[in-house]
C-alpha positions as CSV (number, residue, x, y, z in Angstrom):
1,X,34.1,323.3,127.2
2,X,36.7,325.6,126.0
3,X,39.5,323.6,127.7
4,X,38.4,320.2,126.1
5,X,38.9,322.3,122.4
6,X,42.0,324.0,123.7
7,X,43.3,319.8,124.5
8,X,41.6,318.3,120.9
9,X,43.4,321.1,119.5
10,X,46.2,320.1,120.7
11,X,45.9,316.9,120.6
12,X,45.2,317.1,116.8
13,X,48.5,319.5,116.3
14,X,50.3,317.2,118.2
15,X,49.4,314.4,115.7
16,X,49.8,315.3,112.5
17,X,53.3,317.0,114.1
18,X,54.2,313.5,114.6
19,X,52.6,312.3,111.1
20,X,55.1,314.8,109.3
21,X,58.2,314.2,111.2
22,X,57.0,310.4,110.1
23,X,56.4,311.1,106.4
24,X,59.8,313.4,106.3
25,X,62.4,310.9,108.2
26,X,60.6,307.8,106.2
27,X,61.2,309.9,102.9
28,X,64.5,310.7,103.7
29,X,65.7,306.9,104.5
30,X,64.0,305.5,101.4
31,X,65.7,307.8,99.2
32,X,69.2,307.0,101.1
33,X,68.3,303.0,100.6
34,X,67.3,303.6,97.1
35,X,70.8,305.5,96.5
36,X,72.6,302.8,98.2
37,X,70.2,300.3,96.0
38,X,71.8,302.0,92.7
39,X,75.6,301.7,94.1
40,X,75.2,298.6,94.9
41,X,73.6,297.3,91.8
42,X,75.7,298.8,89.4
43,X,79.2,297.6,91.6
44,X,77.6,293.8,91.1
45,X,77.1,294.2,87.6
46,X,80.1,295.7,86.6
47,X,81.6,292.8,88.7
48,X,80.0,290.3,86.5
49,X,80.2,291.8,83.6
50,X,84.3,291.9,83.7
51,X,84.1,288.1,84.9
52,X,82.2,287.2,82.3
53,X,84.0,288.8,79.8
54,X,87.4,287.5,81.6
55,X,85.9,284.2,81.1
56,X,85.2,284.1,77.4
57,X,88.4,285.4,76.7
58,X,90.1,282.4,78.2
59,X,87.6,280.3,76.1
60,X,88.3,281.7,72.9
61,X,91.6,281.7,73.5
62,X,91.2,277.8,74.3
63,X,89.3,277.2,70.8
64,X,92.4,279.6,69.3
65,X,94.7,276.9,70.2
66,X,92.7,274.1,68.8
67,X,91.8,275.5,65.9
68,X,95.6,276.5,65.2
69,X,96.8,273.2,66.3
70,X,94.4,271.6,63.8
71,X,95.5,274.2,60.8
72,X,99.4,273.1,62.0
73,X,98.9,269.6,61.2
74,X,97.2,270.5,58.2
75,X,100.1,272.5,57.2
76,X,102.8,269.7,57.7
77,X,100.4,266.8,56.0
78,X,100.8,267.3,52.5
79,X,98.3,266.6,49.7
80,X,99.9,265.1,46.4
């Protein structure tokens, strides 16, 4: 009888052993993911973000030219 509560015993030990070492390695890679996550996320967005505001520079500088080609030809018409 004492031998089968010596092997539960261990048994049990041996488990929940294993159940930490589980919990700690799972904690551990989530929290590297989650870091990588963050990188990652705020590399993409800065990424667009400079795109984006790459791209509405060129269109403003396209309406600048219209609008200043327009105010040109106003210039040279002249009203009387």
């Amino acid at each position: 009888m004492k031998k089968k509560l010596d092997h539960a015993v261990n048994y049990i030990s041996a488990i929940l052993m294993f159940i930490c070492a589980l919990a700690v390695s799972l904690s551990i890679f989530l929290i590297n993911i989650q870091s990588s996550i963050d990188t990652n996320s705020q590399n993409i967005m800065t990424d667009t973000v400079s795109r984006q505001s790459d791209h509405i520079l060129s269109i403003l500088q396209i309406h600048y030219g219209f609008l200043n080609s327009i105010a040109d030809k106003m210039g040279q018409s002249s009203v009387r």
